[in-house]
N, C-alpha and C positions, 0 to 999 in steps of 0.2 A: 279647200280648207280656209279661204280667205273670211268665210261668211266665220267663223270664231274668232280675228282676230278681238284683242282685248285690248286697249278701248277699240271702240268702232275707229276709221280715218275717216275726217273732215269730207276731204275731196276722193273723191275716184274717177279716172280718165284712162280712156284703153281706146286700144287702135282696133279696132274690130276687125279690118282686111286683111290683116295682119297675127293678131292672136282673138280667134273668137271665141273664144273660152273665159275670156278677160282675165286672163294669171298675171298680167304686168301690169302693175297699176302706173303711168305715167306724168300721175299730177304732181309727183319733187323733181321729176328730170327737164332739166335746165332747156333742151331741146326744146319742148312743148309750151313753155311758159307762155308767148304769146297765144297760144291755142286758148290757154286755161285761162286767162284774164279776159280775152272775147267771147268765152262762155259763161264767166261769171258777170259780165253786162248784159249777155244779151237774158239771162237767166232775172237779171235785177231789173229788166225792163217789160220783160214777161209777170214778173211779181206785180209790176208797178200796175200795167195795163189791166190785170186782171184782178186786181187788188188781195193777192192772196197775201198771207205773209206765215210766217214761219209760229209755228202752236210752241206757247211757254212749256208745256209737257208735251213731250214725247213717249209716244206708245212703247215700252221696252219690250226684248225680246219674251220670245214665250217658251225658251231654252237656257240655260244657263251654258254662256261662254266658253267657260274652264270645263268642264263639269259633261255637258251636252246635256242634262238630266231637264225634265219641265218644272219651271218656276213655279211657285205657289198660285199664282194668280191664273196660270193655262188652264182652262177648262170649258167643257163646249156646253152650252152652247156660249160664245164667246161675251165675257161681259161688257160691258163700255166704257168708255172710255175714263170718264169721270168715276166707275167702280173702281176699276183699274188703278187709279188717280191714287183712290184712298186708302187700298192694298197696301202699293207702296209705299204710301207716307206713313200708314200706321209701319210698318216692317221696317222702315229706316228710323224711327225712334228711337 
């Protein structure tokens, strides 16, 4: 059920050996902290080396959250990205 929650969470961190299902998310427990800030360097070093960086739009889901029902814009064959783009800006008006 984790994939609904609403908003999305930032981070996600799970002990796989341990719950491989991933139901425990571990990225606020105090425990792990050093875990999470050596993955988010080596993750900002991984960006750097391979010059990706993070896209100003994000593709939204093709489900609605609350609801589970398909957004207006789901439909196959799938549009792109930049269709997508305009969907939603025209629908957040």
């Amino acid at each position: 059920m984790a994939c609904f929650n609403t908003p999305r969470l930032e981070e996600e961190l799970y002990h796989i050996p341990t719950d491989p299902f991933e139901l425990k998310n571990l990225s606020n427990d105090p425990a792990y902290k050093e875990i999470l800030i050596s993955l988010r360097l080596k993750l900002k070093e991984i960006r750097k080396k391979s010059n990706d960086n993070l896209h100003v739009f994000r593709t939204p889901d093709e489900f609605d959250r609350n609801t589970g029902k398909s957004n207006a814009f789901r439909k196959r064959p799938r549009p792109s990205k930049v269709e997508m783009e305009k969907i939603i800006l025209k629908r957040n008006e």
